[in-house]
Structure formats: structure tokens, C-alpha cells
N, C-alpha and C positions, 0 to 999 in steps of 0.2 A: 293324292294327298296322303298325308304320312299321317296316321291315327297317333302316335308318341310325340309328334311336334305340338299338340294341344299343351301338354304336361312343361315343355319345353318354353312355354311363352309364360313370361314375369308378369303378366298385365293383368291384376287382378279381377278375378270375376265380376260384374256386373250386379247391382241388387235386382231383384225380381221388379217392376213396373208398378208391379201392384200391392203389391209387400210394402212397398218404400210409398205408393200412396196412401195406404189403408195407415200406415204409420203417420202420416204426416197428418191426418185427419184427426186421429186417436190422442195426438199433442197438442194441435189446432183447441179439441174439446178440452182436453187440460189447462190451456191455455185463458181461457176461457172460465172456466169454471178449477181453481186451483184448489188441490186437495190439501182440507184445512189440518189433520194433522202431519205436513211434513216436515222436515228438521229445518227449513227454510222458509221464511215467510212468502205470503203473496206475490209480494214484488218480485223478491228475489226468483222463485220458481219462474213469473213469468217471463222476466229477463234471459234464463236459460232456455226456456221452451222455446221464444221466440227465437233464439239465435242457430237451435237444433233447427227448426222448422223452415229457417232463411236456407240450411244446407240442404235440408232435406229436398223443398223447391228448386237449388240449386240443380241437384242430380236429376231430377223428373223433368226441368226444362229439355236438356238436350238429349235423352234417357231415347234409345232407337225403340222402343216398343211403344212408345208415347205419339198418336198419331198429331201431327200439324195443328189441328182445331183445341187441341187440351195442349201441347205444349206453349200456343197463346196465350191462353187462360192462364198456366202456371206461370210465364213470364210474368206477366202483371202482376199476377199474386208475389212473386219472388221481390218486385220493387216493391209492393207495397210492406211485406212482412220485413225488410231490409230496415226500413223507417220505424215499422212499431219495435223490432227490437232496439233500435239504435236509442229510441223514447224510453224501452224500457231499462237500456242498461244506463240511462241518466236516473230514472229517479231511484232504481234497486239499489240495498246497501252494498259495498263493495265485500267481494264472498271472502272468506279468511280460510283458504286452504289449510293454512298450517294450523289452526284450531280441529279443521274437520279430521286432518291424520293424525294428530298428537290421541295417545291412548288415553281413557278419562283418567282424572286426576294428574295426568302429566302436564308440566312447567311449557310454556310456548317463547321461545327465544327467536 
């Protein structure tokens, strides 16, 4: 095996198993409990956590260091959190990106 052909493959690295759980738990709690001073109301926050968290599930179902009995468990979680976001992006207001990048006091066209 050629140690320079690692360097030579485009496929990017992998999150860590446990990194990318410990994360998805830490939004789950957010999720949950939304932190009241952020520049986005309730809803809003949770419609994005949730939709982070659908991915995050995403990568942890098939993720090779995730043994068979947990990537069960995350399958299921990944349907069910598929739904709560899809509930949440119904009732959260629709986000206005161009408001969040216009500089303050700048005109939004």
C-alpha cells in the first residue's frame, strides 16, 4: 500500500462516531429547551435544530463505527425527527435571510 495514495483520494474524511453523536444530543437538548435570548424565536430555532438533527441522524445511521443495535435505534430516531422537523418547518415563520445579511440600517430589496 502506497502511504501518498491516502492524500490522493477526494472522499472526504468521515465525522468522528462520537463527536457527531455527542453533537446531535447537545441539539436534541436545544431542541428542547430553546435558548430564549437568540436573534430567532422558538419556533424558528426549533425548525432549524430539527432539520440539523434529521442530518445529523442521517450520517450516524450508516456511520461504519456505529455498531448494528445503535444504528436501529438511530434509524428510527432519523424517521421520527424527519416528522418533527417537517411539523416544525409548518408552524415556524419563514426565515428572511436577506434581513439577516443586510448590514443594520441597510434598505432590503
Amino acid at each position: 500500500m502506497n502511504p501518498s495514495a491516502d492524500f490522493d483520494d477526494d472522499t472526504p474524511p468521515r465525522p468522528c462516531a462520537g463527536g457527531l453523536l455527542a453533537g446531535t444530543l447537545a441539539l436534541m437538548t436545544c431542541w428542547a429547551a430553546p435558548e430564549p435570548g437568540a436573534k430567532v424565536d422558538a419556533l424558528e430555532q426549533r425548525s432549524l435544530i430539527a432539520r440539523k438533527v434529521v442530518s445529523n441522524l442521517f450520517f450516524l445511521r450508516d456511520h461504519p463505527d456505529v455498531g448494528p443495535g445503535l444504528q436501529q435505534v438511530v434509524g428510527r430516531l432519523h424517521q421520527r425527527w424527519i416528522l418533527i422537523a417537517q411539523d416544525a418547518a409548518i408552524t415556524a415563520p419563514p426565515l428572511d435571510l436577506a434581513a439577516e445579511a443586510a448590514p443594520a440600517g441597510a434598505a432590503v430589496h
